[in-house]
mmCIF file of the protein (N, C-alpha, C, O) and its ligand, coordinates in Angstrom:
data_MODEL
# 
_entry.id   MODEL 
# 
loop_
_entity.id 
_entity.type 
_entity.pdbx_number_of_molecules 
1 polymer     1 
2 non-polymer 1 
# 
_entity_poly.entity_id                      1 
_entity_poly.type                           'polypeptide(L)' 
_entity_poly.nstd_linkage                   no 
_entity_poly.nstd_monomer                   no 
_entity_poly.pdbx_seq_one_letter_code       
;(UNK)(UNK)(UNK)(UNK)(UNK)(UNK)(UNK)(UNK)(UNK)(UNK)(UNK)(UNK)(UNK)(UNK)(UNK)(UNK)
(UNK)(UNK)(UNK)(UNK)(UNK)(UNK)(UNK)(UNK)(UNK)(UNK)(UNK)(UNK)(UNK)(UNK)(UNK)(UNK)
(UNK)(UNK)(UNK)(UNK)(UNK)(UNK)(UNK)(UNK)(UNK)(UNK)(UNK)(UNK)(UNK)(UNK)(UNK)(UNK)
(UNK)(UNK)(UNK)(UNK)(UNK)
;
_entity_poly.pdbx_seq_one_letter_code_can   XXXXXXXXXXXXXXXXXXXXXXXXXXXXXXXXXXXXXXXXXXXXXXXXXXXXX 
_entity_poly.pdbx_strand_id                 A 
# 
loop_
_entity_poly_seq.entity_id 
_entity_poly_seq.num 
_entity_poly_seq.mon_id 
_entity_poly_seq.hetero 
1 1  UNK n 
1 2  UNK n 
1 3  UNK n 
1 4  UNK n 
1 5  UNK n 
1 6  UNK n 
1 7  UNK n 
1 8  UNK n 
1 9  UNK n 
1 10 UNK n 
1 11 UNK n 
1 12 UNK n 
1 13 UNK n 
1 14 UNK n 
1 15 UNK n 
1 16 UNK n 
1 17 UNK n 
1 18 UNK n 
1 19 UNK n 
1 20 UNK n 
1 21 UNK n 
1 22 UNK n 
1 23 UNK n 
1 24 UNK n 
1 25 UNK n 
1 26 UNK n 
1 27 UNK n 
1 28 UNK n 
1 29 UNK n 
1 30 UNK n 
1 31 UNK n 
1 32 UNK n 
1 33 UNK n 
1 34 UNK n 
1 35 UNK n 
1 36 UNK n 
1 37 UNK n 
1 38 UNK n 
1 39 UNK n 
1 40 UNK n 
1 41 UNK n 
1 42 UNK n 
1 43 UNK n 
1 44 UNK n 
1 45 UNK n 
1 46 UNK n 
1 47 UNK n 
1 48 UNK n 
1 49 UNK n 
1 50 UNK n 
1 51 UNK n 
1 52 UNK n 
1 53 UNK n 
# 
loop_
_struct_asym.id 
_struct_asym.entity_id 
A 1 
B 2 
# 
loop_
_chem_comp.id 
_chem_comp.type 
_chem_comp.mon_nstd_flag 
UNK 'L-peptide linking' . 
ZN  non-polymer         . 
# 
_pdbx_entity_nonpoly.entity_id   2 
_pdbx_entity_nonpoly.name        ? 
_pdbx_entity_nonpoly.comp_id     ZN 
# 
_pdbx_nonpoly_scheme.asym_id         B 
_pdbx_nonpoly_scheme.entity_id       2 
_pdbx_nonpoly_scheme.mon_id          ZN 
_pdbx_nonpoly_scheme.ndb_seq_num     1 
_pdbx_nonpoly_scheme.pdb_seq_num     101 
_pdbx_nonpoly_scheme.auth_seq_num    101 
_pdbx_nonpoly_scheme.pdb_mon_id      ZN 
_pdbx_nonpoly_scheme.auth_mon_id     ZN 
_pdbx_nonpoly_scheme.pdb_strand_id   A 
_pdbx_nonpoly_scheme.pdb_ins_code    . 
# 
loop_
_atom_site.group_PDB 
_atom_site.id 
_atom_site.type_symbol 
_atom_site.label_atom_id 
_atom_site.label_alt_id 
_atom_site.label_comp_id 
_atom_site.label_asym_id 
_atom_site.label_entity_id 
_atom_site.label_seq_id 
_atom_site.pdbx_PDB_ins_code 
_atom_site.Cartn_x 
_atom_site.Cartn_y 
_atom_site.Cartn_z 
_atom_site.occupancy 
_atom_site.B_iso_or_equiv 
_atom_site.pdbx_formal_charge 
_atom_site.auth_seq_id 
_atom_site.auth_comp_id 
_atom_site.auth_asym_id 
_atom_site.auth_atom_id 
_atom_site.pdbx_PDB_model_num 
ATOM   1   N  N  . UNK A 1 1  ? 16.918 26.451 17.119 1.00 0.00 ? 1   UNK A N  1 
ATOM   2   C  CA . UNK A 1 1  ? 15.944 25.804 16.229 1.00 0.00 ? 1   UNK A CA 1 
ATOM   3   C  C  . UNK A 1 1  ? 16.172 26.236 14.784 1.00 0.00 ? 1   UNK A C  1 
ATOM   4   O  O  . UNK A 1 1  ? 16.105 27.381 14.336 1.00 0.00 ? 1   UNK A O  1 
ATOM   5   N  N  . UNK A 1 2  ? 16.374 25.424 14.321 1.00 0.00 ? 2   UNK A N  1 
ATOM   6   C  CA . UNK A 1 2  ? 16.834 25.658 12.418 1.00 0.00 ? 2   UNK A CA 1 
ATOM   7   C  C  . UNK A 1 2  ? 14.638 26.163 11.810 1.00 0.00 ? 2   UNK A C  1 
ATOM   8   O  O  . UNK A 1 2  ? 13.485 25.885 12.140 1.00 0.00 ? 2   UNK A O  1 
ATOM   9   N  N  . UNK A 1 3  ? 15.381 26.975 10.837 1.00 0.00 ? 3   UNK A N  1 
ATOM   10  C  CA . UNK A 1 3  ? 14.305 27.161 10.137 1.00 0.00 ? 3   UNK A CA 1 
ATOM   11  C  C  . UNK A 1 3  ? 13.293 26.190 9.227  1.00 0.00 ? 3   UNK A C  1 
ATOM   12  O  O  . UNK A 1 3  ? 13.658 25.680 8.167  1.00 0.00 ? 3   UNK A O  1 
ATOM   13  N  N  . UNK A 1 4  ? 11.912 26.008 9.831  1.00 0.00 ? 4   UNK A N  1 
ATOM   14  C  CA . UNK A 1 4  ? 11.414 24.986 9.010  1.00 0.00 ? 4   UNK A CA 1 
ATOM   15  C  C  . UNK A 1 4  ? 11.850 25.103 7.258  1.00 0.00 ? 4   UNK A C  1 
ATOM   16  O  O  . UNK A 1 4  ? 11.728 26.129 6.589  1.00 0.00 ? 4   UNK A O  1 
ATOM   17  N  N  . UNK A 1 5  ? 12.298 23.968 6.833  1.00 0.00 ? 5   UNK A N  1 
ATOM   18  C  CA . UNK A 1 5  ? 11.994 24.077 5.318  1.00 0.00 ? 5   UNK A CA 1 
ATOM   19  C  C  . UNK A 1 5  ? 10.533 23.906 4.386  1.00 0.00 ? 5   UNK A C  1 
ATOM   20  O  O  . UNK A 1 5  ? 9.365  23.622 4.652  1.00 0.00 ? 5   UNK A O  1 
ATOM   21  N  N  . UNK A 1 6  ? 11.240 24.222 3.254  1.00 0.00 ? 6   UNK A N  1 
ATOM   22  C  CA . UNK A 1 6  ? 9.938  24.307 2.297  1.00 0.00 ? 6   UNK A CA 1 
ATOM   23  C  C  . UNK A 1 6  ? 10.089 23.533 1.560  1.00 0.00 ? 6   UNK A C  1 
ATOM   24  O  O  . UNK A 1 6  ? 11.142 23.517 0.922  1.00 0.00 ? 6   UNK A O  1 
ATOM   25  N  N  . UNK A 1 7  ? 8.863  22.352 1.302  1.00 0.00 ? 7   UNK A N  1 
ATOM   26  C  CA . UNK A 1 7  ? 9.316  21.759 -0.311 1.00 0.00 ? 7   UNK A CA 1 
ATOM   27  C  C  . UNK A 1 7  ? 8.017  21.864 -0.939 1.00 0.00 ? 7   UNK A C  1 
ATOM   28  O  O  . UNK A 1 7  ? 7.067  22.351 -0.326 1.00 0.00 ? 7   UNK A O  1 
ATOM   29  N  N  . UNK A 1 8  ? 7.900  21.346 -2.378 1.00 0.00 ? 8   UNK A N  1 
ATOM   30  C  CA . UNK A 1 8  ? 7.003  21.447 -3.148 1.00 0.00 ? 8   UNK A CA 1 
ATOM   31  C  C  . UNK A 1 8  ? 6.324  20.163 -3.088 1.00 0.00 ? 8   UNK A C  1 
ATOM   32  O  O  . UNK A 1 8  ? 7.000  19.136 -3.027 1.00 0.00 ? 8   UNK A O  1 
ATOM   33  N  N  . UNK A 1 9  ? 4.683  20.104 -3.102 1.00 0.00 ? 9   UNK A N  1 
ATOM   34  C  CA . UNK A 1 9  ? 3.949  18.981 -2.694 1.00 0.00 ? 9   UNK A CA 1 
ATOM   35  C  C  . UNK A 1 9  ? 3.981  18.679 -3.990 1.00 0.00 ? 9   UNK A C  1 
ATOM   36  O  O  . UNK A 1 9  ? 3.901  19.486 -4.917 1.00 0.00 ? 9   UNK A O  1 
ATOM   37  N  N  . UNK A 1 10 ? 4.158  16.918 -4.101 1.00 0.00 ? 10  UNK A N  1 
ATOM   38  C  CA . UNK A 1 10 ? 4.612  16.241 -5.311 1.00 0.00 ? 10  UNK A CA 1 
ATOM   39  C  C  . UNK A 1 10 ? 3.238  16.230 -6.132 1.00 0.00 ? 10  UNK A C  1 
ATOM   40  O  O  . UNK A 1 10 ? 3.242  16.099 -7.356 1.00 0.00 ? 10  UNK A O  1 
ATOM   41  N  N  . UNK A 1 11 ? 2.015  16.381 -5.356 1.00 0.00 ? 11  UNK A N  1 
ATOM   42  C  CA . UNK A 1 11 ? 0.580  15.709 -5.599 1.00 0.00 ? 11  UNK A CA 1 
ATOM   43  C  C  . UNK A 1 11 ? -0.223 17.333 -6.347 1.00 0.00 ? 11  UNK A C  1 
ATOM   44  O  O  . UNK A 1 11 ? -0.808 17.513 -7.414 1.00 0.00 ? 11  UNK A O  1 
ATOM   45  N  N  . UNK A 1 12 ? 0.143  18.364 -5.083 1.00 0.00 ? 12  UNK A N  1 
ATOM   46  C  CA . UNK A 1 12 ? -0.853 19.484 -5.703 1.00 0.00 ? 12  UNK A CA 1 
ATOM   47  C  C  . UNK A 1 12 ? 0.188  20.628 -6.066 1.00 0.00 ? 12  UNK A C  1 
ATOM   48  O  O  . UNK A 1 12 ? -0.299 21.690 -6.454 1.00 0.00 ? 12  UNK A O  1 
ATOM   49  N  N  . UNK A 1 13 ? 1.369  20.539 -5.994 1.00 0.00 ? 13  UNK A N  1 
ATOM   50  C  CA . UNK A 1 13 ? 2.289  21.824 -6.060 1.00 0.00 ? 13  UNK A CA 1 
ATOM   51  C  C  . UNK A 1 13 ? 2.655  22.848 -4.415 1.00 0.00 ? 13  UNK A C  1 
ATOM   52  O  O  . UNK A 1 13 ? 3.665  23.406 -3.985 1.00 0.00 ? 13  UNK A O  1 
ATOM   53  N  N  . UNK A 1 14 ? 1.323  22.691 -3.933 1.00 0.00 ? 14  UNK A N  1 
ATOM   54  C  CA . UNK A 1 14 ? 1.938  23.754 -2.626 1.00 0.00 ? 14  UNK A CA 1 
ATOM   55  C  C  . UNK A 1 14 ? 3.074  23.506 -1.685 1.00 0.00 ? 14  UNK A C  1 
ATOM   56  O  O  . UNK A 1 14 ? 3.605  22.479 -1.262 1.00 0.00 ? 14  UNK A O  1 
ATOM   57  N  N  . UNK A 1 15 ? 3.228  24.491 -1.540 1.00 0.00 ? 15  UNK A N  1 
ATOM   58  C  CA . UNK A 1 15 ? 4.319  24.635 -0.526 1.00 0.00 ? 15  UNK A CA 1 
ATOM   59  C  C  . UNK A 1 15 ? 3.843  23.987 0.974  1.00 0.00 ? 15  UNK A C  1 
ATOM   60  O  O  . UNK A 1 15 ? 2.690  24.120 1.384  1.00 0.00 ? 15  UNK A O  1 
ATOM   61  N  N  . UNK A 1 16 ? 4.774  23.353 1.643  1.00 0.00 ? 16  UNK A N  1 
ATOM   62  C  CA . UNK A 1 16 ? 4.841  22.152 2.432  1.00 0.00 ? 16  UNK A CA 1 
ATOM   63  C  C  . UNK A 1 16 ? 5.718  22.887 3.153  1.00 0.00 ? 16  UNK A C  1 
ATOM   64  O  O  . UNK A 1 16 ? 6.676  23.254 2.473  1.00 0.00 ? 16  UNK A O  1 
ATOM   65  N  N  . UNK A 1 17 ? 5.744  23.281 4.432  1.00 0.00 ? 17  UNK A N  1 
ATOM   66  C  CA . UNK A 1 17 ? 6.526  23.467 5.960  1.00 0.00 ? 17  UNK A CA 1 
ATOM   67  C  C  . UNK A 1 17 ? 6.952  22.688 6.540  1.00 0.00 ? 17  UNK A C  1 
ATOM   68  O  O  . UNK A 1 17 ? 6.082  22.348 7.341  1.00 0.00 ? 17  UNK A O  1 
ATOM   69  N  N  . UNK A 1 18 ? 8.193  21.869 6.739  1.00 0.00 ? 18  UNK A N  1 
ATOM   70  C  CA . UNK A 1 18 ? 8.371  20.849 7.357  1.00 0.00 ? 18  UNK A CA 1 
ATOM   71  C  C  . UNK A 1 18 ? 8.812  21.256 8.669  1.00 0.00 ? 18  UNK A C  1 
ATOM   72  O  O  . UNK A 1 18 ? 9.977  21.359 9.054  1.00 0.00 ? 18  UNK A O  1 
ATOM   73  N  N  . UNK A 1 19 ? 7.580  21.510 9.415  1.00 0.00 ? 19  UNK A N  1 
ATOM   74  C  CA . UNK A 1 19 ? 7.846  21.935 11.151 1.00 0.00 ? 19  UNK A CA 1 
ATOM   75  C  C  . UNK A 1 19 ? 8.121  20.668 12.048 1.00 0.00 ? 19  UNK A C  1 
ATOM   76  O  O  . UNK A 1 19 ? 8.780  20.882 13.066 1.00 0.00 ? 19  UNK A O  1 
ATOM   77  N  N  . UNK A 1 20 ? 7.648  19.210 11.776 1.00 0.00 ? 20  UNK A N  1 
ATOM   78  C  CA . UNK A 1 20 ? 7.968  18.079 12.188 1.00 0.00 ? 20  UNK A CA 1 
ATOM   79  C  C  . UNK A 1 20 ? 8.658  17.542 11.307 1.00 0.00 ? 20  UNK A C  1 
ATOM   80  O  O  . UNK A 1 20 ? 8.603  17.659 10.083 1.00 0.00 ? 20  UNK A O  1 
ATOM   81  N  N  . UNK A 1 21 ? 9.786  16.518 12.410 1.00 0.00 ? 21  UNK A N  1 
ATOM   82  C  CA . UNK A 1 21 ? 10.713 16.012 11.811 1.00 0.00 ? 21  UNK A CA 1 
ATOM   83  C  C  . UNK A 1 21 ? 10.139 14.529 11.516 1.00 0.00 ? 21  UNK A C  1 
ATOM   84  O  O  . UNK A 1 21 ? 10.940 13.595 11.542 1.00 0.00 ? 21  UNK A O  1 
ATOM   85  N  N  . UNK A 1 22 ? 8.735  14.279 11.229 1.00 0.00 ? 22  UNK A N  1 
ATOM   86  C  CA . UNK A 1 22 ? 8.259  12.843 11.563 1.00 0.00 ? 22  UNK A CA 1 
ATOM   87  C  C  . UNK A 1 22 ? 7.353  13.012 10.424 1.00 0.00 ? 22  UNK A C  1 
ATOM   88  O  O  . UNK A 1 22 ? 7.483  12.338 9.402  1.00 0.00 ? 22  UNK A O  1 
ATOM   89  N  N  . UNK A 1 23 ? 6.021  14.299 10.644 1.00 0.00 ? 23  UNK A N  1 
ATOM   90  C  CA . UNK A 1 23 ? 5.201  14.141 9.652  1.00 0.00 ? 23  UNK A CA 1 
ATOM   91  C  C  . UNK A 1 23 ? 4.895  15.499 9.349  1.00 0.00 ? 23  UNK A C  1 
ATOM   92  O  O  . UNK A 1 23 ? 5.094  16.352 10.214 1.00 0.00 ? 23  UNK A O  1 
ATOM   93  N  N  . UNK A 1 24 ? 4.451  15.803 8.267  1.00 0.00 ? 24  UNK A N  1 
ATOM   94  C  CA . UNK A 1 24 ? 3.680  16.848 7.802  1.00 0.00 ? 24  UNK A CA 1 
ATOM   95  C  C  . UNK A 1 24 ? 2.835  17.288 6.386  1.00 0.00 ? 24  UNK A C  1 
ATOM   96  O  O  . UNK A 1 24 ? 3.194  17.730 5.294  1.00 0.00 ? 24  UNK A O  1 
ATOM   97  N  N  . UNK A 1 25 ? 1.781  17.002 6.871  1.00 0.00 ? 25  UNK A N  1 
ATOM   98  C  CA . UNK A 1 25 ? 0.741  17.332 5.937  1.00 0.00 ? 25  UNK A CA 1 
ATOM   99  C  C  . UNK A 1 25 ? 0.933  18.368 5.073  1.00 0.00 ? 25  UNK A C  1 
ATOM   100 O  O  . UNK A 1 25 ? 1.482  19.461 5.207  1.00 0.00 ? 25  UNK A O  1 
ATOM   101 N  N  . UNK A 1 26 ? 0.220  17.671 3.892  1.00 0.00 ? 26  UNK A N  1 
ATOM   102 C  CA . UNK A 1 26 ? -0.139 19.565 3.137  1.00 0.00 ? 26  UNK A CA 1 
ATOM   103 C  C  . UNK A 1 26 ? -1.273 19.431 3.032  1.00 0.00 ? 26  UNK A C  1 
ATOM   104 O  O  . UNK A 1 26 ? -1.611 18.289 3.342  1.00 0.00 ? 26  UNK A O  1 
ATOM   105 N  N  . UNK A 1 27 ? -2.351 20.277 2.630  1.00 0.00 ? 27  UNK A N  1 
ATOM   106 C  CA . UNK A 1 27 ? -3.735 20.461 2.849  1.00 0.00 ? 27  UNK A CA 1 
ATOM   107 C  C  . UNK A 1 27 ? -4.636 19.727 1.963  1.00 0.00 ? 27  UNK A C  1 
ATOM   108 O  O  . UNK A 1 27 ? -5.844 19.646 2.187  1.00 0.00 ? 27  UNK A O  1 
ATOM   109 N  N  . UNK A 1 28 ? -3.688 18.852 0.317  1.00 0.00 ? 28  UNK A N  1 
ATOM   110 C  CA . UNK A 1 28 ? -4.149 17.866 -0.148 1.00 0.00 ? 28  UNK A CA 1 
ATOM   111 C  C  . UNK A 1 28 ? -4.131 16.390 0.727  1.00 0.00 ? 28  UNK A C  1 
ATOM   112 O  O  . UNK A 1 28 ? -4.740 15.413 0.293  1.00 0.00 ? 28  UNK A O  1 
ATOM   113 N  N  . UNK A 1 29 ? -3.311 16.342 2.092  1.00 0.00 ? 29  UNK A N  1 
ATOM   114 C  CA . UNK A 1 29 ? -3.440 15.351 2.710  1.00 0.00 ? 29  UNK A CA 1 
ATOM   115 C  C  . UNK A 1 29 ? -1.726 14.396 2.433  1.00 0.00 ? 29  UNK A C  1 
ATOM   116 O  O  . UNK A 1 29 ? -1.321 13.575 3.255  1.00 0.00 ? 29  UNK A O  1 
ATOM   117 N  N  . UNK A 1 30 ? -1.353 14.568 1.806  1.00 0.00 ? 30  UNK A N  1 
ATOM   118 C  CA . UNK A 1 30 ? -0.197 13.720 1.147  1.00 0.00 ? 30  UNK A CA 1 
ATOM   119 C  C  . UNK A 1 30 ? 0.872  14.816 2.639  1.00 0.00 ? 30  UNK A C  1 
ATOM   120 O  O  . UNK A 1 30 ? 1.106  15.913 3.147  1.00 0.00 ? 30  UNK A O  1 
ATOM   121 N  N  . UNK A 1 31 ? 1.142  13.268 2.627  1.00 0.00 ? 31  UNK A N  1 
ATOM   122 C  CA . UNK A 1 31 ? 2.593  13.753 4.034  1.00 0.00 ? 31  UNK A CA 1 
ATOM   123 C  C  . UNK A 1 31 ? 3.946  13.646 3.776  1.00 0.00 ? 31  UNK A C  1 
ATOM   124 O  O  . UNK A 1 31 ? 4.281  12.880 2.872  1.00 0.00 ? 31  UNK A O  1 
ATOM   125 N  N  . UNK A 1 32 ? 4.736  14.216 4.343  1.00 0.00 ? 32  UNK A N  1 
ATOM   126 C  CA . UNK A 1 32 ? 6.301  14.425 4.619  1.00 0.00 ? 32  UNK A CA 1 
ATOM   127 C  C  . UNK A 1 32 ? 6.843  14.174 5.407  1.00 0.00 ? 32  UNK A C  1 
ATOM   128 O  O  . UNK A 1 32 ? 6.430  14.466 6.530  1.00 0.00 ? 32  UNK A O  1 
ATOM   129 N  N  . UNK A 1 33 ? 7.640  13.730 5.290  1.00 0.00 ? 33  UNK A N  1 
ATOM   130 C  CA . UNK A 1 33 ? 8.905  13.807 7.075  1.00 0.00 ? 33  UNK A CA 1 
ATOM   131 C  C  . UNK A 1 33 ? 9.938  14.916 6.681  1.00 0.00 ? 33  UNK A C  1 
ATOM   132 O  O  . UNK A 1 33 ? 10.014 15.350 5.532  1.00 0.00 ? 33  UNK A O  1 
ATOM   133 N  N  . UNK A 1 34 ? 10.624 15.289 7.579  1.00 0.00 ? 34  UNK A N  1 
ATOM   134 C  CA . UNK A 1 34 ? 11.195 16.050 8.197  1.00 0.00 ? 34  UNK A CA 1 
ATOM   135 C  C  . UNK A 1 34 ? 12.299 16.565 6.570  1.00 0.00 ? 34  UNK A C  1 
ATOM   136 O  O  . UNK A 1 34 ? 12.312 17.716 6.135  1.00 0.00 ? 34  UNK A O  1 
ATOM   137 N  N  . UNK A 1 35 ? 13.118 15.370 5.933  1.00 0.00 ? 35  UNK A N  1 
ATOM   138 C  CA . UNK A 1 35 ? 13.743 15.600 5.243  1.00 0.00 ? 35  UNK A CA 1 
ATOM   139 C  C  . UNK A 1 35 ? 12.573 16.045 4.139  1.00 0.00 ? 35  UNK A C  1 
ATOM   140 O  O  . UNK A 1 35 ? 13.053 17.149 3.885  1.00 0.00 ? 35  UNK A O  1 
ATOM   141 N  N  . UNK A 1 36 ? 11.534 15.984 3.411  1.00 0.00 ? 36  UNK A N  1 
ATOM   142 C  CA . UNK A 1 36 ? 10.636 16.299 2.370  1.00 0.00 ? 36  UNK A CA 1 
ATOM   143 C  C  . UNK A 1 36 ? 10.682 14.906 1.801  1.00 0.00 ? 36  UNK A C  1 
ATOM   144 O  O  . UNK A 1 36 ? 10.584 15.049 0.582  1.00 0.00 ? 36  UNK A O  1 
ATOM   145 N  N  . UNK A 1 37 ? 10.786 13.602 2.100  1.00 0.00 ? 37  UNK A N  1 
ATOM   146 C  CA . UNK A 1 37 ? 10.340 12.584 2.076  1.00 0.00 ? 37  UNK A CA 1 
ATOM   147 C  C  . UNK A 1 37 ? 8.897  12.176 1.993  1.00 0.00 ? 37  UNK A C  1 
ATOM   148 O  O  . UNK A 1 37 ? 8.244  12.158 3.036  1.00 0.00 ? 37  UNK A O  1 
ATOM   149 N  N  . UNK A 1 38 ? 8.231  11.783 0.632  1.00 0.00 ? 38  UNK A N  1 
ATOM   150 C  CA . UNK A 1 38 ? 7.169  11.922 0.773  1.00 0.00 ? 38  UNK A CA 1 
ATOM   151 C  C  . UNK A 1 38 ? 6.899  10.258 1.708  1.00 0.00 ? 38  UNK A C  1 
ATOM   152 O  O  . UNK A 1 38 ? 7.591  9.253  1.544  1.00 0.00 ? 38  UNK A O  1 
ATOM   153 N  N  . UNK A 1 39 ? 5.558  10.409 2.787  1.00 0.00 ? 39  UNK A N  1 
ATOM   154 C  CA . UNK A 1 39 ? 5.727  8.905  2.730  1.00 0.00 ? 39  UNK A CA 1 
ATOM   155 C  C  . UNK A 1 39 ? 4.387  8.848  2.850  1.00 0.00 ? 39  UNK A C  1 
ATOM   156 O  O  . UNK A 1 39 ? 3.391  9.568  2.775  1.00 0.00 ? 39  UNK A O  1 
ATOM   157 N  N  . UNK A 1 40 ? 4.869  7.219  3.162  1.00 0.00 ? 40  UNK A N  1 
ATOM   158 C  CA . UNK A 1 40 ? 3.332  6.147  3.009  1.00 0.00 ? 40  UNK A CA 1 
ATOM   159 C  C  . UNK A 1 40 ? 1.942  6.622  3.374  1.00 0.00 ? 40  UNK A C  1 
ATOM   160 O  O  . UNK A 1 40 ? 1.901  7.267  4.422  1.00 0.00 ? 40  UNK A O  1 
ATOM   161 N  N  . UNK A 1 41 ? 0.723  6.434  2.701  1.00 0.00 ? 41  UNK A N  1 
ATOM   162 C  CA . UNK A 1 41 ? -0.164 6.401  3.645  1.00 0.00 ? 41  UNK A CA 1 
ATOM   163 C  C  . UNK A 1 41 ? -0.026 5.705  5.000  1.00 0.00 ? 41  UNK A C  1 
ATOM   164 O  O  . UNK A 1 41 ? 0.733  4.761  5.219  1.00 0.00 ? 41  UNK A O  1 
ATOM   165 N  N  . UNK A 1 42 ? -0.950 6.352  5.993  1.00 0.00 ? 42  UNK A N  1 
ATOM   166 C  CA . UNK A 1 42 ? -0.784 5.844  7.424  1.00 0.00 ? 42  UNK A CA 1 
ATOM   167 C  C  . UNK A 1 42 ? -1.501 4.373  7.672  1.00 0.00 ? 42  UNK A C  1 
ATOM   168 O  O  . UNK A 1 42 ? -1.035 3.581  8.492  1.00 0.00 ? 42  UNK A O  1 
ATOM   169 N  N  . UNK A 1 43 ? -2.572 4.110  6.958  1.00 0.00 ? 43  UNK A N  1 
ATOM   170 C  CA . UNK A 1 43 ? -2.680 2.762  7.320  1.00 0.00 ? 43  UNK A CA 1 
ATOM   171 C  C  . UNK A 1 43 ? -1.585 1.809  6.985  1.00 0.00 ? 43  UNK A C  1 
ATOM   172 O  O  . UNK A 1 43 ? -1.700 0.763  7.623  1.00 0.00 ? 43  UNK A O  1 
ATOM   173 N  N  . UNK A 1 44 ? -0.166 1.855  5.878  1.00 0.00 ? 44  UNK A N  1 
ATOM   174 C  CA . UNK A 1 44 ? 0.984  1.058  5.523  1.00 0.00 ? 44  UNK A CA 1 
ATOM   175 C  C  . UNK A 1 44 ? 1.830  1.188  6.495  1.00 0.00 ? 44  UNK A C  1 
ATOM   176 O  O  . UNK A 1 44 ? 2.868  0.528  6.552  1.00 0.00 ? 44  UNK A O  1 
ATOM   177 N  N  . UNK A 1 45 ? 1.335  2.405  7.718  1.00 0.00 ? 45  UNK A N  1 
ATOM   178 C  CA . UNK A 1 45 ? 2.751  2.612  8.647  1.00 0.00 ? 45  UNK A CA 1 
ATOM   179 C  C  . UNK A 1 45 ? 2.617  1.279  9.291  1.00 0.00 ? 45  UNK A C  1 
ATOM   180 O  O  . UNK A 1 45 ? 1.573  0.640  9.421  1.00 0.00 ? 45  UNK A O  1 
ATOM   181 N  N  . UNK A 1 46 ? 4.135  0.853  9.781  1.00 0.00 ? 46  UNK A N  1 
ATOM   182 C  CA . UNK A 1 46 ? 4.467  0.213  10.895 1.00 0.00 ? 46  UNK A CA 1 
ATOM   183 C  C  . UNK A 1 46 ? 4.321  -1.651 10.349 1.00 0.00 ? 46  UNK A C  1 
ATOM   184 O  O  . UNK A 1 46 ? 4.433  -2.723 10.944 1.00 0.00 ? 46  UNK A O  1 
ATOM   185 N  N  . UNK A 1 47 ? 4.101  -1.351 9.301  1.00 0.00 ? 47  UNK A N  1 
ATOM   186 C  CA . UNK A 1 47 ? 4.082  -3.251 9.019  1.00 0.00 ? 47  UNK A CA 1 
ATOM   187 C  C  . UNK A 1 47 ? 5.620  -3.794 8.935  1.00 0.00 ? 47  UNK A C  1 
ATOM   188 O  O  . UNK A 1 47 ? 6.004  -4.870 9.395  1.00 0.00 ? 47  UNK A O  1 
ATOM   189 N  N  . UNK A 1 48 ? 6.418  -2.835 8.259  1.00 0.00 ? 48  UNK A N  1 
ATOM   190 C  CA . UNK A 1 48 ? 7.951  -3.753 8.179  1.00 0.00 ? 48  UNK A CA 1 
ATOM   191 C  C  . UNK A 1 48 ? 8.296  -3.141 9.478  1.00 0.00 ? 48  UNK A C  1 
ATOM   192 O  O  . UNK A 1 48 ? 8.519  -4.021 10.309 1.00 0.00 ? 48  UNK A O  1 
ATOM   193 N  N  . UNK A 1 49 ? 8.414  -1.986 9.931  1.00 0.00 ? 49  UNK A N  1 
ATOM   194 C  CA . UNK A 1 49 ? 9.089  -2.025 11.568 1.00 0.00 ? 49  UNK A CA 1 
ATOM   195 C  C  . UNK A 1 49 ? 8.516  -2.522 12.566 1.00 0.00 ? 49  UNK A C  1 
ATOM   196 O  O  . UNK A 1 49 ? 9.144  -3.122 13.439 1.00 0.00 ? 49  UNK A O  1 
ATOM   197 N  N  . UNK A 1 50 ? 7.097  -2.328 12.592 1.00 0.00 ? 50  UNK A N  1 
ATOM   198 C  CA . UNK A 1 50 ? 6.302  -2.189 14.070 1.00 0.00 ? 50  UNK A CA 1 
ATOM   199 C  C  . UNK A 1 50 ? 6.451  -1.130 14.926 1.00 0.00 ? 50  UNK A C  1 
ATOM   200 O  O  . UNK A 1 50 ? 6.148  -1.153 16.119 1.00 0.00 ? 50  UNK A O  1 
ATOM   201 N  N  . UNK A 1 51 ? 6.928  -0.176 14.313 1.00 0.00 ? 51  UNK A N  1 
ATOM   202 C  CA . UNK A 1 51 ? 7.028  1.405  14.976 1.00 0.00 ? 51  UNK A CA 1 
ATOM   203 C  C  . UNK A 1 51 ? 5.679  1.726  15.287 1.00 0.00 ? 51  UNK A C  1 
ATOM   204 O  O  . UNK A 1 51 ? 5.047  1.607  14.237 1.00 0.00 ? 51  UNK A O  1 
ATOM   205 N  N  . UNK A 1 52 ? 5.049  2.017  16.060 1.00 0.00 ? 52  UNK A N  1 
ATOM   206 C  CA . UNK A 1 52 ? 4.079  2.836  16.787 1.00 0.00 ? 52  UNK A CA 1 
ATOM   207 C  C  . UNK A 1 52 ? 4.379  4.188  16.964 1.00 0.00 ? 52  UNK A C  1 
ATOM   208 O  O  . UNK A 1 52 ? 5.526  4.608  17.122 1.00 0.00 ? 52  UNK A O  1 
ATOM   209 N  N  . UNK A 1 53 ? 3.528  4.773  16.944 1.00 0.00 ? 53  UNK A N  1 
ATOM   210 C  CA . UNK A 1 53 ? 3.953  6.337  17.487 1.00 0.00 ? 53  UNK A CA 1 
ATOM   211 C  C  . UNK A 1 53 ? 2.291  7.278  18.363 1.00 0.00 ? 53  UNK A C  1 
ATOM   212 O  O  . UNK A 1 53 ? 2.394  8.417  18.817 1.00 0.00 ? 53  UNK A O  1 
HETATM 213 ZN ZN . ZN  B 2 .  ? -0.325 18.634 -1.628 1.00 0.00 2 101 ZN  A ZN 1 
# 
């Protein structure tokens, strides 16, 4: 298991753990994937794929 990374939250500055490779919160709420990709709010998920999860 590789070591979670760290990135900097674009919104409040804190440090962000990327323990999932899908999503991860920081405690302002603004999420990440795995690479430090910030992404969409969750109600925008899944309209161009139809990915469910
Ligand atoms: Zn934040």
């Amino acid at each position: 298991m590789p070591e979670p990374k760290k990135i900097t939250c674009e919104e409040c500055g804190s440090k962000v753990e990327l323990y999932s490779s899908w999503a991860n919160e920081c405690s302002c709420g603004t999420e990440y994937n795995g690479f430090g990709q910030r992404l969409a709010p969750r109600e925008e998920w899944g309209y161009e794929t139809g990915e469910s999860f």
